[in-house]
ZAMARKOL-747237 format. One record per residue (C-alpha): residue number from 1; residue in one letter; x, y, z. Coordinates in steps of 0.05 Angstrom, whole numbers, plus 5000, padded with zeros to 4 digits. Example, Ala and Ser with C-alpha at 12.3 -4.5 7.8 and 13.67 -1.06 7.14 Angstrom:
# residues 2
REC   i aa   px   py   pz
REC   1  A 5246 4910 5156
REC   2  S 5273 4979 5143
END
This chain:
# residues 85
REC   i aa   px   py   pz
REC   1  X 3569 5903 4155
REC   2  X 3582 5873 4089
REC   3  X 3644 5905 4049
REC   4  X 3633 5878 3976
REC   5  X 3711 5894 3938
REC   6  X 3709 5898 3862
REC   7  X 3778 5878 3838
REC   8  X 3821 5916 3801
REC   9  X 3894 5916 3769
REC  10  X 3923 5914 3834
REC  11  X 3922 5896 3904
REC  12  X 3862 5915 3946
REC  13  X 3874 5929 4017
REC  14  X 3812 5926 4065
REC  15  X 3828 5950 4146
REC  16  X 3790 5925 4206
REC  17  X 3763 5975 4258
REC  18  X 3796 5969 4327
REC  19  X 3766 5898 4353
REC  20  X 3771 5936 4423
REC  21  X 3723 5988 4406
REC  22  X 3679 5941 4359
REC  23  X 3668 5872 4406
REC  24  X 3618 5827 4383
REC  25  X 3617 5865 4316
REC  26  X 3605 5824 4247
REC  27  X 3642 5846 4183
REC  28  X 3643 5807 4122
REC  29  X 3694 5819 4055
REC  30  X 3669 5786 3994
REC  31  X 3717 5783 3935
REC  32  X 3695 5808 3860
REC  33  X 3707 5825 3799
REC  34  X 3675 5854 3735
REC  35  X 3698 5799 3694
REC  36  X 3654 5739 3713
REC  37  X 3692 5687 3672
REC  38  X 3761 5700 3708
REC  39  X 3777 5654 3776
REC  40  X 3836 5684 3796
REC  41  X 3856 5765 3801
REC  42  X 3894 5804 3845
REC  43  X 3888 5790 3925
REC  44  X 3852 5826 3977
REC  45  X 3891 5846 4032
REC  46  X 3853 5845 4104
REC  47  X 3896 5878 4164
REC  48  X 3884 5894 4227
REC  49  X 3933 5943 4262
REC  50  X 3913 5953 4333
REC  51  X 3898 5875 4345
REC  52  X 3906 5810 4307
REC  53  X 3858 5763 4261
REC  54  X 3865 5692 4283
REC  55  X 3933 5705 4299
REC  56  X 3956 5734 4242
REC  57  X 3959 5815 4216
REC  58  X 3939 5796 4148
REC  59  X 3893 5748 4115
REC  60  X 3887 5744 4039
REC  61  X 3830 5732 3996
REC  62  X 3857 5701 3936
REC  63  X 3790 5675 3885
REC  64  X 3735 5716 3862
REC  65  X 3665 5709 3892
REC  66  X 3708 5683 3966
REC  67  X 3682 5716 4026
REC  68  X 3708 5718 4102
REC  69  X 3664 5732 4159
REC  70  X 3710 5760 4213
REC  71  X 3674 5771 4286
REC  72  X 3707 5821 4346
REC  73  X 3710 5796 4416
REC  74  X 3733 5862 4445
REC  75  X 3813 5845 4437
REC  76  X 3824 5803 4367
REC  77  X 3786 5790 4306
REC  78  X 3769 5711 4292
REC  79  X 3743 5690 4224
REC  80  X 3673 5651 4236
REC  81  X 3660 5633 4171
REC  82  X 3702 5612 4106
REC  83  X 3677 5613 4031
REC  84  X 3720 5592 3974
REC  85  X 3793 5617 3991
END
């Protein structure tokens, strides 16, 4: 699944699925905005609450055009892949 998030004035929070009901499941967040000249705009939040992601609740997607590609193994979330931050 590929969850594309088109910034806007404010925060963006995105929430993971259960990992325990989703294992070996592939989502990936990618980070936009309308403005294709601008680096930097507000963060995208990505939570989990039943389980954590890499050992953290939250991971934040700070530049436009990053991505994360998180992966369930039936009890946490792990990030597999990394673009931009």
């Amino acid at each position: 699944m590929l969850v594309i998030v088109r910034m806007t004035f404010h925060i963006v929070n995105v929430k993971l699925p259960p990992a325990q009901n989703n294992k070996g499941r592939v989502i990936i967040v990618k980070k936009s905005n309308t403005d294709t000249f601008k680096l930097n705009s507000n963060r995208v939040k990505v939570t989990c609450d039943e389980s954590n992601i890499d050992l953290n609740n939250t991971i934040e997607i700070k530049m436009n055009y990053s991505s994360r590609t998180f992966q369930s193994d039936g009890e946490n979330w792990h990030i597999i892949g990394t673009k931009g931050s």
